[in-house]
KEKE-3310 file (N, C-alpha, C; in steps of 0.2 Angstrom, whole numbers, plus 5000, padded with zeros to 4 digits):
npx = (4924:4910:4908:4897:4899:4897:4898:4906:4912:4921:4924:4938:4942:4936:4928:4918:4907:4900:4908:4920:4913:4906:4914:4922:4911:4909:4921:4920:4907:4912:4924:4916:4909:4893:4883:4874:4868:4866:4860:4867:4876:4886:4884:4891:4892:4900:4914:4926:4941:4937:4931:4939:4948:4943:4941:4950:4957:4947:4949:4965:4961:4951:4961:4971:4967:4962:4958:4953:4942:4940:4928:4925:4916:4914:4907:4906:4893:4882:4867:4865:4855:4857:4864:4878:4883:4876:4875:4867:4864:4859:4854:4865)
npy = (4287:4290:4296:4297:4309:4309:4324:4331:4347:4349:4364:4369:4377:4389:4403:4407:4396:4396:4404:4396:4383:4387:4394:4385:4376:4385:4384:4369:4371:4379:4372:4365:4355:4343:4350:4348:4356:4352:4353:4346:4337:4339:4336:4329:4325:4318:4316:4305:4310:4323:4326:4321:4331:4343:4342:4342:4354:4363:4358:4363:4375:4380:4375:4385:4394:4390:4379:4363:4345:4334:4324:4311:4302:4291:4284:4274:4267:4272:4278:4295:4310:4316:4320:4325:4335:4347:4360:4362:4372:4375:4385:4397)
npz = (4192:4202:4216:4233:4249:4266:4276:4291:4301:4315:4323:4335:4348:4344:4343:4339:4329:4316:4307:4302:4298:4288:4280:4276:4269:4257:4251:4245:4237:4229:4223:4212:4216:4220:4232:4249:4258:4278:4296:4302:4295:4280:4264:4249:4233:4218:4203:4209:4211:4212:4221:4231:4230:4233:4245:4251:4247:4255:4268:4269:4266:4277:4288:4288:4298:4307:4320:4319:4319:4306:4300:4290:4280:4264:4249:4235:4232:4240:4233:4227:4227:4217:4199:4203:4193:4198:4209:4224:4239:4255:4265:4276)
capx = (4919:4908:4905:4895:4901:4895:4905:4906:4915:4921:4930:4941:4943:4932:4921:4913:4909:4897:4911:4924:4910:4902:4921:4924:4907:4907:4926:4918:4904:4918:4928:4912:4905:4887:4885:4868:4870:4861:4862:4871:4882:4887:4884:4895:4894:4904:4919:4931:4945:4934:4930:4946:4953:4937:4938:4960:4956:4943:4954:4967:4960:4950:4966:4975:4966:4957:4960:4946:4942:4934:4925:4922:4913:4914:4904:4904:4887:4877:4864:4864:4849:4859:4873:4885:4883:4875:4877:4862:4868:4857:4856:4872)
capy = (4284:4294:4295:4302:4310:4313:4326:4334:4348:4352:4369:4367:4382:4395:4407:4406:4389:4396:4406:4390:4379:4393:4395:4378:4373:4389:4382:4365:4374:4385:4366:4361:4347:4345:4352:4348:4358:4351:4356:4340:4337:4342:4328:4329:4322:4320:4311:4304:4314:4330:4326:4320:4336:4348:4341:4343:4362:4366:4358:4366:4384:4381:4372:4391:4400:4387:4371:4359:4340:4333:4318:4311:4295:4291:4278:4272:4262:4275:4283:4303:4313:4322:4316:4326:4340:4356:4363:4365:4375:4376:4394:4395)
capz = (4196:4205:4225:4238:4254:4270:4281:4297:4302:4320:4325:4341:4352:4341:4348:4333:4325:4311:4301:4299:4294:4284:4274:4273:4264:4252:4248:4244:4232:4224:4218:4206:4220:4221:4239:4251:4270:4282:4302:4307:4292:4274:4257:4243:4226:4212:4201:4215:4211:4212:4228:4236:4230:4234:4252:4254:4247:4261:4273:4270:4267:4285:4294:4289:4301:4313:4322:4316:4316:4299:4299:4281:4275:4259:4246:4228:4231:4241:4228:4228:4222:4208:4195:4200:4189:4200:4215:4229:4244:4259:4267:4279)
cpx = (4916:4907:4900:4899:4896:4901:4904:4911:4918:4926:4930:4941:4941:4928:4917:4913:4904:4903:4916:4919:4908:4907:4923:4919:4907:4915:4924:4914:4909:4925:4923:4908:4896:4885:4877:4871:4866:4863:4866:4876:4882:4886:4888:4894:4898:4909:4923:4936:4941:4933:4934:4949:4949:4939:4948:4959:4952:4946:4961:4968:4959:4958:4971:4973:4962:4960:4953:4945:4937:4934:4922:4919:4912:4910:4903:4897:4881:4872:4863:4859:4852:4863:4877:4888:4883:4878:4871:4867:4864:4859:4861:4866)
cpy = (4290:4292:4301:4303:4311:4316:4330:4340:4350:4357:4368:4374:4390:4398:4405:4400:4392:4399:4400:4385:4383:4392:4390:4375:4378:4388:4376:4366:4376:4378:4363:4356:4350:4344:4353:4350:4356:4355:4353:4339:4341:4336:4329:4324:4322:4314:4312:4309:4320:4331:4325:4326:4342:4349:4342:4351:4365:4363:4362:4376:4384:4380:4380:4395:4397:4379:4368:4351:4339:4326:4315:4303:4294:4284:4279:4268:4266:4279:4290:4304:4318:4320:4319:4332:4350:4354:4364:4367:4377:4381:4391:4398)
cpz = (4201:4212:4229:4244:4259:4274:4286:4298:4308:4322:4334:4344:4348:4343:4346:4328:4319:4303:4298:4295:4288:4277:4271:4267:4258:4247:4242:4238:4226:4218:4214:4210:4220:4230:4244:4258:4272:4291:4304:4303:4284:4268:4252:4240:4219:4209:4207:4217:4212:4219:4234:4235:4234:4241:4255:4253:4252:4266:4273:4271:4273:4291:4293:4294:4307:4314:4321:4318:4309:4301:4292:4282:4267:4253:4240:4226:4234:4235:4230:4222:4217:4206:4197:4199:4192:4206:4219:4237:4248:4262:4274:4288)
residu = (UNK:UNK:UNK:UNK:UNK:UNK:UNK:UNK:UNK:UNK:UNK:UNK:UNK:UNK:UNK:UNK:UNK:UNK:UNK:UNK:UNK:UNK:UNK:UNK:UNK:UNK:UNK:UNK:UNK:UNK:UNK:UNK:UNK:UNK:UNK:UNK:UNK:UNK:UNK:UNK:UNK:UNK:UNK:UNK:UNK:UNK:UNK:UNK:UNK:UNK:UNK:UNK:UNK:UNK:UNK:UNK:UNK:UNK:UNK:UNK:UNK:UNK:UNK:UNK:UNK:UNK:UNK:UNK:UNK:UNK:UNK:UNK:UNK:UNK:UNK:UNK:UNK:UNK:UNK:UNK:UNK:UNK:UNK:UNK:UNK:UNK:UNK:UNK:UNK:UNK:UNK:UNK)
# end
């Protein structure tokens, strides 16, 4: 089954909020998901399992070096503008 996501990231006590967000989405790309950045949140698409694991790998890489909250929503019904398949990555 395929899904989309939308997701948020928040870094807690960061000086710099660009580099965790930055590491987190380039982890995201790097698990095969098809990945749209915008300024407000991040989109994922993909097979479910692709994306429950994409999204436990970039929390995890990010929660080694930084306090974070993640926000996710998740739908089997929303339609995504692409199978799936690529990748688009929004300049960071």
């Amino acid at each position: 089954m395929n899904v989309q996501a939308e997701v948020s990231l928040y870094p807690l006590r960061s000086p710099n909020l660009s580099e965790p967000i930055t590491k987190f989405c380039e982890t995201l790309v790097k698990s095969g998901l098809s990945v749209e950045i915008t300024s407000m949140s991040t989109s994922l698409s993909g097979e479910v399992d692709r994306v429950f694991d994409g999204l436990k790998s970039a929390m995890v890489e990010i929660g080694q070096d930084h306090e974070v909250v993640l926000v996710v929503k998740i739908s089997n019904a929303c339609p995504s503008g692409s199978d799936g398949a690529g990748k688009r990555l929004a300049s960071f």
